[in-house]
C-alpha positions as CSV (number, residue, x, y, z in Angstrom):
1,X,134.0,2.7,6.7
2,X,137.7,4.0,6.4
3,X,139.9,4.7,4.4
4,X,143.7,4.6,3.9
5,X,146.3,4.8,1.4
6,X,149.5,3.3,1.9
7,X,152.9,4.7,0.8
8,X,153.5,6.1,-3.3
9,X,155.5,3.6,-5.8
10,X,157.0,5.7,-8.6
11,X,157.7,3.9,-11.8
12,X,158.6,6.2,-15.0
13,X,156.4,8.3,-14.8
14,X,153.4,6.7,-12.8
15,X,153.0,7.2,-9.2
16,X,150.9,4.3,-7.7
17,X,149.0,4.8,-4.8
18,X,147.4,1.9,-3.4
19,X,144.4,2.0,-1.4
20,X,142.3,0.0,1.2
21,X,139.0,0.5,2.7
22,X,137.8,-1.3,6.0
23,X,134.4,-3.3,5.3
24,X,131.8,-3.4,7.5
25,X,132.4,-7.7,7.9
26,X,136.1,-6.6,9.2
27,X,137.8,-7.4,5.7
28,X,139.8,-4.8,3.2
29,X,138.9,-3.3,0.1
30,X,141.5,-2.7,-2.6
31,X,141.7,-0.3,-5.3
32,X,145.0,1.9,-7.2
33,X,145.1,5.3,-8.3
34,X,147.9,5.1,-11.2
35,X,148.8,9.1,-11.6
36,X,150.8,10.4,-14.5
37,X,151.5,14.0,-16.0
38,X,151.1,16.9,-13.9
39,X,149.0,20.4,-13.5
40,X,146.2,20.6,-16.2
41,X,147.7,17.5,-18.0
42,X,147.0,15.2,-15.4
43,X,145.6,11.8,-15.7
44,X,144.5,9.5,-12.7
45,X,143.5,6.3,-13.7
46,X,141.7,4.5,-10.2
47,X,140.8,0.8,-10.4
48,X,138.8,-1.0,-7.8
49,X,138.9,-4.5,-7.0
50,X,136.8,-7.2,-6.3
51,X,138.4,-10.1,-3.9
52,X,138.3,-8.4,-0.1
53,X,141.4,-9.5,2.4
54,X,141.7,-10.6,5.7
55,X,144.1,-8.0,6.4
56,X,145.3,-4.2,5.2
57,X,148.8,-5.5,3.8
58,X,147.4,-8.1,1.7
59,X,145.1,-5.7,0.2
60,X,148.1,-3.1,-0.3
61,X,150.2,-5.3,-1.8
62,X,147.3,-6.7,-4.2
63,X,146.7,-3.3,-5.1
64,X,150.6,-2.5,-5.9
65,X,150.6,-5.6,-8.1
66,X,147.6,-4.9,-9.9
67,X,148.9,-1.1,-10.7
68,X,152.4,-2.3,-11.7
69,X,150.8,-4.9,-14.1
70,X,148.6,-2.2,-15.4
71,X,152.0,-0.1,-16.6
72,X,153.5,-3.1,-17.5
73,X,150.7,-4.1,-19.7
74,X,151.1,-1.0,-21.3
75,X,154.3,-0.2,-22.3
76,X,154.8,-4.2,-23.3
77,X,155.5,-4.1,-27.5
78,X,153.0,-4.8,-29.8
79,X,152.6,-8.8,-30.7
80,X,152.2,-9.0,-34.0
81,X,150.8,-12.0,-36.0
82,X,152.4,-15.1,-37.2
83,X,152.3,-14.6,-41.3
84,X,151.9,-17.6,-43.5
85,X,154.4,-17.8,-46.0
């Protein structure tokens, strides 16, 4: 099997790296290392997916959505509630 990881995203302060693996059937692998901080504060979140893709740039760019969605997700305010009055 090999590996590759396509070109960085930088968001804030997130790199993204998305990655692809070559299955034995001839189909792609995706997964996304979302980085932030640096030296002994580092954090490296990776995230593995299940759907497989025909070809490399379908599984890069799945992976690149998936990351961005990730940061997204968590910077997005806080829903709060509907009170009854």
């Amino acid at each position: 099997m090999h590996s590759n990881t396509a070109p960085h995203t930088i968001v804030g302060k997130y790199l993204i790296s998305p990655l692809t693996r070559l299955l034995d059937d001839g189909r792609y692998a995706a997964s996304v290392s979302i980085r932030s901080g640096s030296g002994r504060g580092t954090h490296d979140r990776v995230m593995r997916f299940i759907p497989s893709f025909s070809d490399q740039a379908a599984a890069v760019q799945y992976a690149t959505r998936e990351g961005l969605s990730w940061i997204d997700q968590r910077h997005a305010p806080a829903t709060l509630g509907a009170c009854a009055a």
